[in-house]
N, C-alpha and C positions, 0 to 999 in steps of 0.2 A: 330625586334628581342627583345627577354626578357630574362632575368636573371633569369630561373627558382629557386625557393627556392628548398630547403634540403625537401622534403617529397612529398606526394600527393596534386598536384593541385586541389585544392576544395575553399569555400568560409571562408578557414582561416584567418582572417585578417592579416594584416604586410605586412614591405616592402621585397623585393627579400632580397637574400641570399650572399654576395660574400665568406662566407668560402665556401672550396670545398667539396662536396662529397667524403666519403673516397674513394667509389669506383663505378663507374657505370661499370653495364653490360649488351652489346648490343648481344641480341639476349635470350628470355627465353623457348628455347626449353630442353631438358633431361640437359645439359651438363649445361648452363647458369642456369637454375633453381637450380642445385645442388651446382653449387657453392656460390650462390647467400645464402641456405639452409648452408653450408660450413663454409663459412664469420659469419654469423648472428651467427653460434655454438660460435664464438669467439668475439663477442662483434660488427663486423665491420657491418656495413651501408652500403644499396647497393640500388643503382635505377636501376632496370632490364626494359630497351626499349624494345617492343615487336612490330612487326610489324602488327602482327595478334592480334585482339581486341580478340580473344576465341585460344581455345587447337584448334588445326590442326588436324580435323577430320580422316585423311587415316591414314590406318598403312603405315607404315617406317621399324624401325627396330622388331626385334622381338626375338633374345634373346642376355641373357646375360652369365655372366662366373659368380664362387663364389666369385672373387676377387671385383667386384662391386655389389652383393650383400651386402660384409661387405660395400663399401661406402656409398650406398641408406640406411643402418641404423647410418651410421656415421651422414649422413645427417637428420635424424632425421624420415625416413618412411619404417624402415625396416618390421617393422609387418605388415604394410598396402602394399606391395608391396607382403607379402608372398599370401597376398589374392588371389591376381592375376595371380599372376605367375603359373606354370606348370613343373615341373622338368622335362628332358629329360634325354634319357638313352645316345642319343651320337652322334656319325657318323656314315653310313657306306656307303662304296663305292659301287656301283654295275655296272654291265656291260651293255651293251645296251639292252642283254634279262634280266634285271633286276634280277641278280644272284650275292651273295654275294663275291663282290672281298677282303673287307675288312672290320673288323667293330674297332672299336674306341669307348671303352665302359669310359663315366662320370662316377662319383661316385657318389651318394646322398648325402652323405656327405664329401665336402672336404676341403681342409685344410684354408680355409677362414669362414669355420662354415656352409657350404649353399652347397648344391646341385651343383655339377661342372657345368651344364647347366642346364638354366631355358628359358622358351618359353613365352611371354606376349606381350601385345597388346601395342604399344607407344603411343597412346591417352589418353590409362589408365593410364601409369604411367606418364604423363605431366600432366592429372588431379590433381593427387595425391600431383605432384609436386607445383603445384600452390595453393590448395589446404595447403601443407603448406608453403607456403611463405606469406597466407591472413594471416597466424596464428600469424606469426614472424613481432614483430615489430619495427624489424632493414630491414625488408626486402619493399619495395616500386616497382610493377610492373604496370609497364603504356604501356598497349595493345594500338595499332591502330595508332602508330606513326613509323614513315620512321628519320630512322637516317641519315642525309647527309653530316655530317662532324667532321673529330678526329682531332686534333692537334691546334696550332702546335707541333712539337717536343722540347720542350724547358725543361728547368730544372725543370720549375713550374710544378702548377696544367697544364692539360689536358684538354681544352676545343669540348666540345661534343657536334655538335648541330644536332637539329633534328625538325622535321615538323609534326602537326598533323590538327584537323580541328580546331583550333584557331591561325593557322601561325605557325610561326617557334621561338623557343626556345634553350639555349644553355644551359650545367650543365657545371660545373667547378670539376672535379674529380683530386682527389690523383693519382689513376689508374683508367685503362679502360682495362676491359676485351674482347678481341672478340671474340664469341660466335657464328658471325652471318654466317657460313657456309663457304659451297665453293665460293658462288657468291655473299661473303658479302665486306664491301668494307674496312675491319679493316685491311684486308693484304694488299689491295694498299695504305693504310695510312700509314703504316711500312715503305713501299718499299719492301716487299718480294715478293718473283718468287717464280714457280711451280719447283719443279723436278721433270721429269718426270720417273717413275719408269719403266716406259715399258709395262705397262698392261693397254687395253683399249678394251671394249664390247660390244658390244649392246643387252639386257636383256631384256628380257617381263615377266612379275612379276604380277600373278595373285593373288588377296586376298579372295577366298572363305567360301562360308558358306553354310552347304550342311548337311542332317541326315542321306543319303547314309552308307552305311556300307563299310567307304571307308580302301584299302588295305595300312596300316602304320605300322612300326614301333616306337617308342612311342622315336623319335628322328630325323635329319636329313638324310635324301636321297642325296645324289650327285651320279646322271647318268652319268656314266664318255662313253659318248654315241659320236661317230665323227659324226656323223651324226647329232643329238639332244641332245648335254649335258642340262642336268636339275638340280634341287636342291627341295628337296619336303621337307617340313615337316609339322606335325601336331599343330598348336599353342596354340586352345582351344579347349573343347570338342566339338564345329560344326565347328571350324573353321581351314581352312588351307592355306598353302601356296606353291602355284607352280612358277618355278623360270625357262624359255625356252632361250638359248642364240636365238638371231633374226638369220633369215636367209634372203637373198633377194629375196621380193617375199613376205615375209612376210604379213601377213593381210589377206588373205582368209580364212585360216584353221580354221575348224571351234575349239572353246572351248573344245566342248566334246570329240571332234580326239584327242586331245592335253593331256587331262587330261585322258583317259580311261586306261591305264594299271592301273589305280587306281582304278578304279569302276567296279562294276560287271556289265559285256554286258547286262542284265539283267534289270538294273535300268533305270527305267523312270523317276523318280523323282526329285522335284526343285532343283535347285542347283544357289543358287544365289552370282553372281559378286560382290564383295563387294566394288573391286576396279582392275583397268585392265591399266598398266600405261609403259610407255618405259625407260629403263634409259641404260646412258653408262654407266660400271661399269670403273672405270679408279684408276689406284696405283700411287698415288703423295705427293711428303711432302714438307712444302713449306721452302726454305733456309733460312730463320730466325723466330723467334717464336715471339721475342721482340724486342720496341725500346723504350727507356727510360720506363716509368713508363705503356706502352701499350703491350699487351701481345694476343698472338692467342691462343685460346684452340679449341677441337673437328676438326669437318669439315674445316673449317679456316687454319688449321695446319696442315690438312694429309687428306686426302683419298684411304681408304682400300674394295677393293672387298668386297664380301659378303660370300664370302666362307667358313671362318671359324668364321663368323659373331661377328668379333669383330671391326669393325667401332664404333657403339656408345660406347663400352668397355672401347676404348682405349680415347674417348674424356672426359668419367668421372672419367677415372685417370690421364688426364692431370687436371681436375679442383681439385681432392684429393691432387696433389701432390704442387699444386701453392697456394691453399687456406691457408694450416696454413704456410707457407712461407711468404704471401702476410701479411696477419696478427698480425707476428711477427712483419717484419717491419713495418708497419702503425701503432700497437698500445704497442709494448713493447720492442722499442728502438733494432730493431734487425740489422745487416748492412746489404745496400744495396746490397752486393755480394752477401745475402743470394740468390736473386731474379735470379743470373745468374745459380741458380745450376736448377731451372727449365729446361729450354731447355737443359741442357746438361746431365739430366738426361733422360726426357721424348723423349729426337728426336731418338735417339738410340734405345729407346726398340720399338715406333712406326714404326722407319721404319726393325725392325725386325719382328713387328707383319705383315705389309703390304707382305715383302719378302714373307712368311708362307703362306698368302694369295694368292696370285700369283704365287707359285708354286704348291699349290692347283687346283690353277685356270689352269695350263698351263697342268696338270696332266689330267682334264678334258677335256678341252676344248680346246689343241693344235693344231686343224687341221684336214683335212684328208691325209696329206699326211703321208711320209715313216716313217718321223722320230719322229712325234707324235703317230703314230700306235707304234713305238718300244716302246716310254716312257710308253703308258699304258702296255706295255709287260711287260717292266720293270716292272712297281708299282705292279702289281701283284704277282710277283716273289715275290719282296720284301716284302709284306705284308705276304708272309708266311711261314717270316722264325721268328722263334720262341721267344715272347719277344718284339718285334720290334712295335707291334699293340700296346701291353701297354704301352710302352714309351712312345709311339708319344701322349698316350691318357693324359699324366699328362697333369700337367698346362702352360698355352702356355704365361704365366710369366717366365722371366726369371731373377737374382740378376741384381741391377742397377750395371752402373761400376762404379769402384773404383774413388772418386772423395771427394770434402771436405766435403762431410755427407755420404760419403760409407766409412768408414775403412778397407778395403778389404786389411786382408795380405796375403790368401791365396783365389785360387779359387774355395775352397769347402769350404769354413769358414760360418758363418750364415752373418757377415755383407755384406748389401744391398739385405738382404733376407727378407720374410713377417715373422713376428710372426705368427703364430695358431693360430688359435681364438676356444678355446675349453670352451665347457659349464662350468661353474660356479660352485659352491654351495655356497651362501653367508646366511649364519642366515637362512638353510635352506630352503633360497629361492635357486633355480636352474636360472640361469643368463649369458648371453655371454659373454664371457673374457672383451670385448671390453667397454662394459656397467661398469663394474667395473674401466677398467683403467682410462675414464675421455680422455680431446681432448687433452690433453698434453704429452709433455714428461715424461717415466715411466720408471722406472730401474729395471728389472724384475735379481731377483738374487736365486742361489740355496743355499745358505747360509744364515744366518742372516746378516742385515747390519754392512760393519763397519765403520767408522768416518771417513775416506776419504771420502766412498761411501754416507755415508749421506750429507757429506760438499758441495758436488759436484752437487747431487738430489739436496738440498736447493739453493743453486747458477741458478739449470738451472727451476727451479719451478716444479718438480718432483718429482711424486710420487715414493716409493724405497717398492718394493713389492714381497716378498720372494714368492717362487712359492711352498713351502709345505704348504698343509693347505688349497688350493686351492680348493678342493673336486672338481680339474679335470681330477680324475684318471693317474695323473702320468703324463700328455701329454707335459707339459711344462719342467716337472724336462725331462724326457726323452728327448725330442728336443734342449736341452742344454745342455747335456750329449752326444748325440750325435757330437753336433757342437762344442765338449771339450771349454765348456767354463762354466766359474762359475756366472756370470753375464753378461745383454746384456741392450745395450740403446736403447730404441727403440722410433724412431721420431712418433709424431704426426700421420702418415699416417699409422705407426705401421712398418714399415721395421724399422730392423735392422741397427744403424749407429755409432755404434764402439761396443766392445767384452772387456770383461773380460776374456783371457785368465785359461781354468784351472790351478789351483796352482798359479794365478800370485793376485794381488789385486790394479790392478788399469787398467783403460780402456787404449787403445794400443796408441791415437794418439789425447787425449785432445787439444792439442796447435791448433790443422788445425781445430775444428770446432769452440772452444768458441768463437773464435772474432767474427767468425759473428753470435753468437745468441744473443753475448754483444756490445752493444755500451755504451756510455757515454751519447750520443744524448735522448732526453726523447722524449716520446710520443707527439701529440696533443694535449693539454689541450681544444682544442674544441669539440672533440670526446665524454668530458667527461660530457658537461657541456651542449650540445647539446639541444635545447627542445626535450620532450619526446611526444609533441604534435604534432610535426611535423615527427611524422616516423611512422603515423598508414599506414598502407599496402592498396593500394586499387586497382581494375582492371579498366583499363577505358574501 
């Protein structure tokens, strides 16, 4: 076994390394890439293990929401992701003779600055992904290695070892992110259990590519069918995706029986398999996220149906919401409590996202007996009664709870709500809110500042940025006028984490977050002094 050094194994000379990595991260698919992309926006160092030497050729997931749109450009590939992507118009329900029970119309533009749903290929964006992490030279990912060991659990660094074709090698990390799925082995390094949600499937999930002039709406299908529930939608201009729960017996029928209410009886023509695969869809979230300095993100952490296809969503807002967390503590003296408001913010809105999914799912796909025949009675009813489609259509984010970076004094207040991300006008360039504010904490106020409010931005290394003048038509003073408030702090991730009350002039509950953005404790002075020779990026 070797003491891998701090960067890319190549023929750099020098002996091994024992300072630690500030951070390794096992596993570089969407979730581990972006935070990897995350880190690096804030100075930290990261060794992304990868099991697979190349991008994981099948599609997987296939869309997202606006809320991680804004992430994928926090992370530094917001333009390059818009290339790919595909805006969808939404949902809709329909019956077994394929007749609109309900539709659930996205908006193109929504309150995250991006298109409510978007439809793309996850090869593409893991290209993209890697793609920028060769660029970043805080970032170091090494394909083609088998991770086989976290801990121990001690107050120290974290030792991570792993196996490639020259033996087995160990890093010494600050932290250790797990990244590596459901059947990675960072939750049995923890000691976390499944919980199990209740919801388990058996799915056949066809990836198509076809010229056919196939019958779509220009968004998701759910066949809420007892017989055959399905899931259709359009991805790319050839490409699609059919989604059939299994039945027993399953395996003879042919492809084209399966997919023809889409195609005209008519068509002869190619229609090529892109990928043909079985999965159980199963709702689980595992009873702890973290254990000392070691932390689960994505898959690792939760498992969501596909129903309202927010599985990979919800793993890039657990890495948005740990990243500058992780950061603060590793490189500007933040306290270690910061790191527990992770899980206690993120396990609650996942297993709200999961519940959504699974009642989706049981809406669909209940059975044939009595009492799943009533509930699609039901959902029908209900979907027609007036208002009810739109609500359900907003964003299936909901305010974090009240906790020591939510200030929540009321339950319609803006704190632990997102900011807007509304266009710009800067020097008459036009520009996304977000691209102005910087990765930091920003005091967005309707007034001009005043010397509290500056004392306070200076202390937490924040910008203090009056929202007239903005050339964003009103959107910001508006959304702070509406949340009666005269100023708003908003974290890193951009929610909302204490209020300036209107008429009042100072934020509601300063004492419950500064300690932990403050310590006494200083940073790493190795972090700083690091060679700059040993952090070029490379793929093995």
């Amino acid at each position: 076994m070797t003491l891998d050094r701090i960067g890319p194994r190549d023929s750099t000379p020098g002996p091994a390394r024992s300072n630690p990595v500030p951070v390794v991260i096992i596993g570089a698919g969407p979730v581990g890439a972006t935070a990897a992309l995350l880190l690096a926006r804030r100075g930290i160092r990261t060794v992304v293990l990868e099991r697979h030497q190349d991008v994981y050729p099948l599609p997987r997931a296939v869309a997202t929401d606006d809320e991680v749109r804004r992430i994928l450009q926090a992370a530094g590939i917001g333009e390059e992701f818009a290339a790919i992507a595909r805006p969808a118009r939404g949902l809709r329900l329909l019956d077994a003779r394929h007749r609109v029970m309900a539709e659930f119309r996205r908006s193109g533009h929504g309150h995250h600055g991006y298109p409510q749903t978007s439809m793309f290929d996850q090869p593409e964006l893991e290209r993209l992904l890697r793609d920028a992490l060769a660029r970043r030279p805080e970032c170091v990912l090494r394909g083609g290695v088998e991770v086989t060991g976290i801990g121990p659990d001690t107050a120290g660094p974290v030792r991570v070892t792993y196996r490639d074709d020259d033996g087995e090698h160990h890093l010494l990390a600050e932290a250790v992110l797990g990244c590596d799925g459901a059947n990675g082995l960072t939750r049995d390094a923890i000691g976390a259990d499944w919980e199990d949600l209740r919801f388990e499937e058996r799915w056949t999930v066809i990836d198509g590519r076809t010229k056919a002039d196939v019958r779509c709406w220009e968004g998701v299908e759910q066949i809420c069918d007892p017989d055959r529930p399905a899931t259709f939608m359009r991805v790319g201009e050839d490409r699609y995706r059919w989604e059939f729960r299994s039945r027993d017996g399953d395996g003879d029928e042919p492809l084209r029986e399966l997919i023809a209410p889409w195609l005209s009886p008519s068509y002869e023509g190619d229609f090529e398999v892109v990928r043909e695969s079985r999965y159980t869809f199963r709702a689980r979230i595992a009873d702890r996220w973290r254990s000392g300095r070691v932390f689960l993100l994505g898959d690792a952490a939760h498992l969501t149906p596909p129903f309202i296809g927010q599985g990979l969503c919800s793993g890039l807002r657990d890495a948005y919401n740990l990243t500058w967390k992780l950061a603060r503590v590793l490189d500007q003296g933040g306290d270690e409590r910061l790191l527990d408001t992770y899980e206690s913010e993120r396990r609650p809105h996942a297993r709200h996202v999961i519940r959504l999914a699974v009642a989706l799912g049981w809406a669909m796909t209940g059975g044939q007996d009595g009492a799943a025949a009533l509930r699609r009675r039901v959902l029908a009813a209900a979907c027609r009664v007036p208002g009810l489609t739109e609500a359900a259509g907003r964003d299936l984010g909901r305010p974090l709870t009240r906790g020591p970076l939510v200030r929540r004094r009321t339950r319609r207040g803006l704190a632990g709500t997102h900011c807007p991300q509304p266009w710009a006008g800067v020097d008459g360039r036009r520009t996304r809110l977000d691209e102005l504010l910087g990765d930091s904490f920003v005091v967005l106020t309707a007034a001009d500042p005043w010397p509290s409010l500056n004392a306070l931005a200076h202390g937490l290394g924040a910008r203090v940025m009056p929202v007239t003048g903005l050339g964003d038509d009103g959107t910001l003073a508006a959304w702070l006028r509406a949340g009666r408030a005269d100023a708003v702090l908003l974290r890193p991730d951009r929610v909302v984490m204490d209020v300036v009350p209107a008429g009042g002039r100072d934020f509601t509950d300063t004492a419950a977050w500064a300690s932990l953005l403050h310590t006494t404790r200083s940073p790493h002075p190795f972090r700083r002094t690091a060679e700059k020779s040993l952090l070029r990026s490379a793929a093995r």
